[in-house]
N, C-alpha and C positions, 0 to 999 in steps of 0.2 A: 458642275454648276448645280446647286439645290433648288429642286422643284419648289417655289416661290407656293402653284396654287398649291398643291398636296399640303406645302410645311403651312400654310392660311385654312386650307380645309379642317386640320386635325385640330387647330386652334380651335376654331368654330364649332369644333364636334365637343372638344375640351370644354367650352362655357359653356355647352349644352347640359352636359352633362357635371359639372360643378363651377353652376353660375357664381361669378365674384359680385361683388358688390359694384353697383354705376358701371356694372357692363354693358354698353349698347347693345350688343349682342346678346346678351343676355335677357335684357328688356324683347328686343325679337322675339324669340323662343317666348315668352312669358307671354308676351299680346297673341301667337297663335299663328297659324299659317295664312291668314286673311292677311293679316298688318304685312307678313312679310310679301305676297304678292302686289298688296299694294305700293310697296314703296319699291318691287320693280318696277312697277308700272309706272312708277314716277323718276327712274332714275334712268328706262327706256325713254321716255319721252325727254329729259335731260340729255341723255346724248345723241337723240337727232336734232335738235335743239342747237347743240353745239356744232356738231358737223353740219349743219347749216349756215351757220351766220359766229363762229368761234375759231378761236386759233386749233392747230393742233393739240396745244398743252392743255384746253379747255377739256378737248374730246377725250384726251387721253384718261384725265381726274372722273370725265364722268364715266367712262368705259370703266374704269377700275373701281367705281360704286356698284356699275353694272354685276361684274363678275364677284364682286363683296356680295351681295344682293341674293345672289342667283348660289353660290355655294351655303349659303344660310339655308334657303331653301332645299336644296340636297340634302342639308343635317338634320333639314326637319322629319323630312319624308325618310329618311336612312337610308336614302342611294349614296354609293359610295363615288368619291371621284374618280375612280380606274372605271366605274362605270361607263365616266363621258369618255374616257382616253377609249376604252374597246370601240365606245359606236363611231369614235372621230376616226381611229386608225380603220376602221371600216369600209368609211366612205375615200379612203385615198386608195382602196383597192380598184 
């Protein structure tokens, strides 16, 4: 089974580093790391929002904003995603 976030990280790291054109992702990186925490902060509040008062399928669209959201961030900062996997395999010690 292909690692879904890995093969979504190296994309993201890929626009970083040669924006296409009407990339949203690319617009990210360009507005700066402000614009990107803001719009986790809107897309955390979207999904308690939903796991609140939403179906599962709601939760699930905004969880997967969430995690869009949040790996932009890691390509801004240059943390790599094996970095989340060591500190997650860490904590199941």
């Amino acid at each position: 089974m292909p690692n879904t976030i890995q093969q979504l990280y190296e994309t993201i790291q890929q626009r970083k580093q040669n924006p296409p054109p009407g990339s949203y992702t690319a617009t990210l990186f360009t507005a700066g790391e402000n614009e990107i925490l803001k719009k986790m902060g809107e897309e955390a509040i979207e999904v308690i929002i939903a796991a609140k008062g939403e179906g599962d399928d709601r939760v699930i669209y905004e969880l997967a904003d969430f995690i869009y959201h949040s790996l932009v961030l890691l390509a801004q900062r240059d943390i790599a995603w094996s970095d989340i996997e060591a500190e997650l395999s860490q904590r199941m010690k």
